[in-house]
C-alpha positions as YAML, in Angstrom:
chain: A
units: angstrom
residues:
- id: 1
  name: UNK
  ca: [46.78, 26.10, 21.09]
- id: 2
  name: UNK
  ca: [46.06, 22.49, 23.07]
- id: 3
  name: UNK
  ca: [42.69, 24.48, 24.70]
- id: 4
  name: UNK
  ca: [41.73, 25.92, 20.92]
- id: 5
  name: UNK
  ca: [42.04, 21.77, 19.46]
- id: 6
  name: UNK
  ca: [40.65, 20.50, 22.51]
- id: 7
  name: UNK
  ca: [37.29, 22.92, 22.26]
- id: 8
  name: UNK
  ca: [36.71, 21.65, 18.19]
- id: 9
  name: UNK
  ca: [37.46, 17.81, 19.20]
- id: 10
  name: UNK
  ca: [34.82, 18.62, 21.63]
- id: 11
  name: UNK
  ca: [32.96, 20.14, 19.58]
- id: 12
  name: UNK
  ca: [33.23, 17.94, 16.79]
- id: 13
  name: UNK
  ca: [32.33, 15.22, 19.20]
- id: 14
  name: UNK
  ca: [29.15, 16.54, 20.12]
- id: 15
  name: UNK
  ca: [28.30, 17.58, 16.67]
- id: 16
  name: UNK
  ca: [28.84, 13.59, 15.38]
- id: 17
  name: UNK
  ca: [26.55, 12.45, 18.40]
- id: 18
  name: UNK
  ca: [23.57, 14.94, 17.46]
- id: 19
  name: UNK
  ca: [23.60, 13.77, 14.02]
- id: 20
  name: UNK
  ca: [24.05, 10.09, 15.10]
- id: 21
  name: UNK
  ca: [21.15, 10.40, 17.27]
- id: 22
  name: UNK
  ca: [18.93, 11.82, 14.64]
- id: 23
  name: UNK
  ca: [19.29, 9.30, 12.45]
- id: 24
  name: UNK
  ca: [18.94, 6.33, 14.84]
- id: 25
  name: UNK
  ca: [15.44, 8.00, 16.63]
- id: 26
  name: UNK
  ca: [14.22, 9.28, 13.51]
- id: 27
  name: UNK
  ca: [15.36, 7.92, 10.18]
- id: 28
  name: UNK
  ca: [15.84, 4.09, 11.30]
- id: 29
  name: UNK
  ca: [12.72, 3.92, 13.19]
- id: 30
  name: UNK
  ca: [10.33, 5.34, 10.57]
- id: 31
  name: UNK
  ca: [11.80, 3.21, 7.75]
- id: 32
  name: UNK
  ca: [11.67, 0.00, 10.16]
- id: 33
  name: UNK
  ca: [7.44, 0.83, 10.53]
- id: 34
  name: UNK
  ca: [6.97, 2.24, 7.24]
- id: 35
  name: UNK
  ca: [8.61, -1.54, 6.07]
- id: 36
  name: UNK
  ca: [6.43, -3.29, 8.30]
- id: 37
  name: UNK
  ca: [3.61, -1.47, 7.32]
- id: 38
  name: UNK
  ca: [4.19, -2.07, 3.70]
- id: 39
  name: UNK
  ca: [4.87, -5.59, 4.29]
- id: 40
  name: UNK
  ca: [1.74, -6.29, 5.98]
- id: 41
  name: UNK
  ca: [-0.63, -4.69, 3.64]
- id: 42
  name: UNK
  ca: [1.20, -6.94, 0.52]
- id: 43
  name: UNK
  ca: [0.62, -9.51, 2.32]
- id: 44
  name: UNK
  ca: [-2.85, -9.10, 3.48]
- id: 45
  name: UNK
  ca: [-3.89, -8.24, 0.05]
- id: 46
  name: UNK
  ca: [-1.99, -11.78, -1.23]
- id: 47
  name: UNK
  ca: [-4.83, -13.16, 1.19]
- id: 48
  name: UNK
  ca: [-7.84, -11.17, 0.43]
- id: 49
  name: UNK
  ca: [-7.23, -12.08, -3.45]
- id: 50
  name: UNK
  ca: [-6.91, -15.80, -2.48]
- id: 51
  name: UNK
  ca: [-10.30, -15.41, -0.73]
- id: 52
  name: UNK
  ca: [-12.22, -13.52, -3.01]
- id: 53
  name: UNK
  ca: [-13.71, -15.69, -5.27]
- id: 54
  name: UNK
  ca: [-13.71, -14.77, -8.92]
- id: 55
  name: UNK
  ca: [-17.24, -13.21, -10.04]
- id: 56
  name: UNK
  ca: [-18.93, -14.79, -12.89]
- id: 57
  name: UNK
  ca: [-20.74, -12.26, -14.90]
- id: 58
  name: UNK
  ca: [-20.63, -14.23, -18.20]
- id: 59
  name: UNK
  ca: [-22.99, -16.67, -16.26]
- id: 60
  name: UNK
  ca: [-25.52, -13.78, -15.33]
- id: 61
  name: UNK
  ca: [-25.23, -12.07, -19.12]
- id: 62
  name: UNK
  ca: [-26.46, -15.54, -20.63]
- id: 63
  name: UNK
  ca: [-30.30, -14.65, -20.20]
- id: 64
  name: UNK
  ca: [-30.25, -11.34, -22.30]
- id: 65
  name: UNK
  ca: [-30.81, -11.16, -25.76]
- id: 66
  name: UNK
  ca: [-28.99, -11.09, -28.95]
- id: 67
  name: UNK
  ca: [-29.07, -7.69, -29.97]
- id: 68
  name: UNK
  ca: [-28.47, -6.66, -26.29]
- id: 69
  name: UNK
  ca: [-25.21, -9.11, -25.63]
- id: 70
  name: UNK
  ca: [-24.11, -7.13, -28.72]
- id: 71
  name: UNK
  ca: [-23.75, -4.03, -27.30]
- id: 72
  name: UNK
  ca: [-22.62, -5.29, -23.71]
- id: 73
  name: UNK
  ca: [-19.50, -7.40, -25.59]
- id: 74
  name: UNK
  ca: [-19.04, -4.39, -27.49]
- id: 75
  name: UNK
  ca: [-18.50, -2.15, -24.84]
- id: 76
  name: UNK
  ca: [-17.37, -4.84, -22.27]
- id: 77
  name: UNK
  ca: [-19.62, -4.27, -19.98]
- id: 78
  name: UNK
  ca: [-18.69, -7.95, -17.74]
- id: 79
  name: UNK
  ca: [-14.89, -6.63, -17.38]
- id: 80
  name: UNK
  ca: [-16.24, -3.17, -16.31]
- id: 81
  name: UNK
  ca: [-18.50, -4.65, -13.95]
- id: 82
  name: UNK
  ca: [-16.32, -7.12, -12.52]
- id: 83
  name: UNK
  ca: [-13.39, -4.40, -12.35]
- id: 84
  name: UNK
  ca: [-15.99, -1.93, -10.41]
- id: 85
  name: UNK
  ca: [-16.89, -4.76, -8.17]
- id: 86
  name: UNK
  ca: [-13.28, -5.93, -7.32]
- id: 87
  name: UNK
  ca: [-12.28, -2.39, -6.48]
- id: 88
  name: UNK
  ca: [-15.19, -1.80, -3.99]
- id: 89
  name: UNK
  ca: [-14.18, -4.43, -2.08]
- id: 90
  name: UNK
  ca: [-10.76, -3.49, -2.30]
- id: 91
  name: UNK
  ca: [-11.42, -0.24, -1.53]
- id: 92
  name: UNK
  ca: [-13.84, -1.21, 1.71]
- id: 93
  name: UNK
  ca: [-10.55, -3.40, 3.01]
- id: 94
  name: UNK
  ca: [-8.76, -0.71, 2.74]
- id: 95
  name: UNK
  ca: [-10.59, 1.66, 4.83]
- id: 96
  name: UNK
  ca: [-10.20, -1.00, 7.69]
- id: 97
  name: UNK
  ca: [-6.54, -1.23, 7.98]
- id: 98
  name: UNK
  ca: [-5.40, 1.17, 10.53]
- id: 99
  name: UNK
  ca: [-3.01, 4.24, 10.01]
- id: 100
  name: UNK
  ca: [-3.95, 4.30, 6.15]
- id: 101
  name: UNK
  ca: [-7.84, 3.71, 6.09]
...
């Protein structure tokens, strides 16, 4: 009977120690770089926006004409424009982070 409880407390032992192992080579160590990872990227993009200066495309628009500014408000053709714009260049800084460009 001792030999029997003896062979599942080893047993068990070894089982607890697998598992524990997983989680701290595996599970700990991917959340600690995928967190550091995220971190840096929110952080980076806190920057960029800081540096990017804001585009002025009501200042370009003022030279067209009545009947076409009518149209372009209507449709809102200076937030599309500045929205395209914005994403490019988010879109280039992204390609030049490593592991997700």
């Amino acid at each position: 009977m001792g030999a029997i409880i003896s062979a599942l407390a080893g047993s068990l032992f070894t089982l607890m120690t697998t598992v524990l192992q997983f989680i701290l080579q595996s599970v700990v160590i991917k959340f600690v770089v995928f967190f550091v990872l995220f971190f840096v990227v929110t952080e980076f993009f806190d920057l960029l926006t800081s540096i990017i200066p804001e585009f002025d495309i009501d200042g370009l628009m003022a030279d067209i004409s009545s009947g076409g500014a009518y149209f372009i408000n209507l449709f809102k053709i200076d937030e599309g424009v500045s929205l395209i714009l914005t994403a490019y260049i988010y879109r280039f800084a992204i390609r030049r982070i490593p592991l997700l460009g």
